[in-house]
C-alpha positions in Angstrom: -85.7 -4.4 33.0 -84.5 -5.0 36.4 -84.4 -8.5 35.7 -81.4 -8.5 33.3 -78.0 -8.1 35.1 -75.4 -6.3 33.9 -71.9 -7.3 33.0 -70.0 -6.3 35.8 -73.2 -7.3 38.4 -72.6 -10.7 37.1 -68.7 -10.5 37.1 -69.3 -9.6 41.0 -71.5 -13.0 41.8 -69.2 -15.0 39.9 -68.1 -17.6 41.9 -66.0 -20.0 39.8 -65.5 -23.9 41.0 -62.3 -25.5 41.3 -62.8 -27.5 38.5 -63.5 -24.7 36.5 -60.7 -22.7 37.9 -58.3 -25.7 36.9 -59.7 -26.1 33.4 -59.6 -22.6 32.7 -56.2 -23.0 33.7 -55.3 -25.5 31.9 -56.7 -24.0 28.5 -54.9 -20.8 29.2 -51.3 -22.8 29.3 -52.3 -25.1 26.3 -53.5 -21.4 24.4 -50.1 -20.0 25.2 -47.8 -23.0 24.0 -49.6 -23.3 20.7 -49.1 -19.6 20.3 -45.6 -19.6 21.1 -44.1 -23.0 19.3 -46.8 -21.4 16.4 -46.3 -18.0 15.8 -43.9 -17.1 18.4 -40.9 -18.6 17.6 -40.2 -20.5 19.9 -38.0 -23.8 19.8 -37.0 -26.7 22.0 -33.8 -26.7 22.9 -32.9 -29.5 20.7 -33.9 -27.7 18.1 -31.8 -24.5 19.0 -28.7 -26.8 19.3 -29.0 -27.8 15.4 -29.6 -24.1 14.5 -26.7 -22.8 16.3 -24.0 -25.8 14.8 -26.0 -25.2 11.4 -25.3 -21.4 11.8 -21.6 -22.1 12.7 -20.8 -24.4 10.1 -21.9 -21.8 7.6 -20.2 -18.9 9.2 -17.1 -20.8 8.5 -17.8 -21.8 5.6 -18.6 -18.3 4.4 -15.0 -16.9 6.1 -13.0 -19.5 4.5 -14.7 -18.7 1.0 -13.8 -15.0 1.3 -10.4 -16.0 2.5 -10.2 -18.4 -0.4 -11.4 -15.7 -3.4 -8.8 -13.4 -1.5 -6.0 -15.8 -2.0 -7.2 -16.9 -5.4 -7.2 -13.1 -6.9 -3.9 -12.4 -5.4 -2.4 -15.3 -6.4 0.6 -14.9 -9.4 -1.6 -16.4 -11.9 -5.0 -15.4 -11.3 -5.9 -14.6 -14.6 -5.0 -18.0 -16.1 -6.6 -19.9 -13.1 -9.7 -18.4 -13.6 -10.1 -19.1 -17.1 -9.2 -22.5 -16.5 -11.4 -22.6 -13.4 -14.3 -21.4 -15.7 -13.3 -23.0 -18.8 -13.8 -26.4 -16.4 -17.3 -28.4 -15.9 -19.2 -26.8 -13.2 -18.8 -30.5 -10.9 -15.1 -30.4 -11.2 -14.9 -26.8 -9.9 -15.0 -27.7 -6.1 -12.5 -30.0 -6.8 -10.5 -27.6 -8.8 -10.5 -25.1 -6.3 -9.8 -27.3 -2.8 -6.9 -29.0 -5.3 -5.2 -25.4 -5.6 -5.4 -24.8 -1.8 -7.5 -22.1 -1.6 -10.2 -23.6 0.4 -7.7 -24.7 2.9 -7.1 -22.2 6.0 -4.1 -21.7 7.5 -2.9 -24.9 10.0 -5.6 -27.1 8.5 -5.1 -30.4 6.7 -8.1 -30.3 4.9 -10.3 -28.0 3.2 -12.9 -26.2 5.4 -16.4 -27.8 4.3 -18.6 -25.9 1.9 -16.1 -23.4 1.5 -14.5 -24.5 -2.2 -18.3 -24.3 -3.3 -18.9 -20.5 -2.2 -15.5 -19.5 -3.2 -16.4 -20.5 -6.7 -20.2 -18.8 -6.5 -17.7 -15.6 -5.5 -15.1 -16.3 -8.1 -18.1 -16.9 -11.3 -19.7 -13.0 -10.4 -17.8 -10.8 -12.3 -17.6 -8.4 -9.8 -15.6 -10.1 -7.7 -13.3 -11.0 -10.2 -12.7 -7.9 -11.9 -10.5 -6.2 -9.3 
């Protein structure tokens, strides 16, 4: 049995190449960018750009929709708008809504993109109408 080395005997007379040093290397980097872009989450930058504007566009969207429900309930005829809001075909409804004004912020010419369609998802749950 003194023939047979042991792990860390043969771990000591390891001497690697440096062709094997450079391949090893190499495998280890190419192992840790699959892993990453994979299951790490990582992204190139290009991709983080379209993530952030997409994330943006939505956040505003989502403020001037709860803007817009706010200034729809309060408004002096809410009650009659509403009905006539749901009383209309579900593709007129956007239109309904960025007609009246209440997709439109403040200073802003036109209605804020995406906004007049998440103000009527809000406005069609009857618990955000019923107060």
């Amino acid at each position: 049995m003194t023939g047979i080395s042991s792990l860390t005997q043969r771990w000591e007379k390891l001497q690697a190449s440096k062709t094997q040093v450079f391949w090893a290397c190499a495998a280890s980097v190419v192992a840790t960018l699959i892993i990453g872009f994979t299951w790490g989450g990582w992204v190139t930058g290009g991709t983080a750009k379209e993530r952030a504007v997409t994330a943006a566009t939505e956040a505003r969207a989502e403020l001037a929709a709860t803007v817009c429900v706010e200034r729809f309930i309060k408004g002096p005829d809410a009650m009659a708008q509403l009905a006539t809001l749901k009383g209309s075909d579900s593709w007129k409804r956007d239109s309904f809504i960025e007609a009246g004004g209440w997709a439109t912020l403040a200073g802003m010419d036109k209605p804020v993109a995406g906004a007049a369609s998440l103000c009527v998802q809000q406005l069609m749950t009857p618990a955000k109408t019923s107060g």
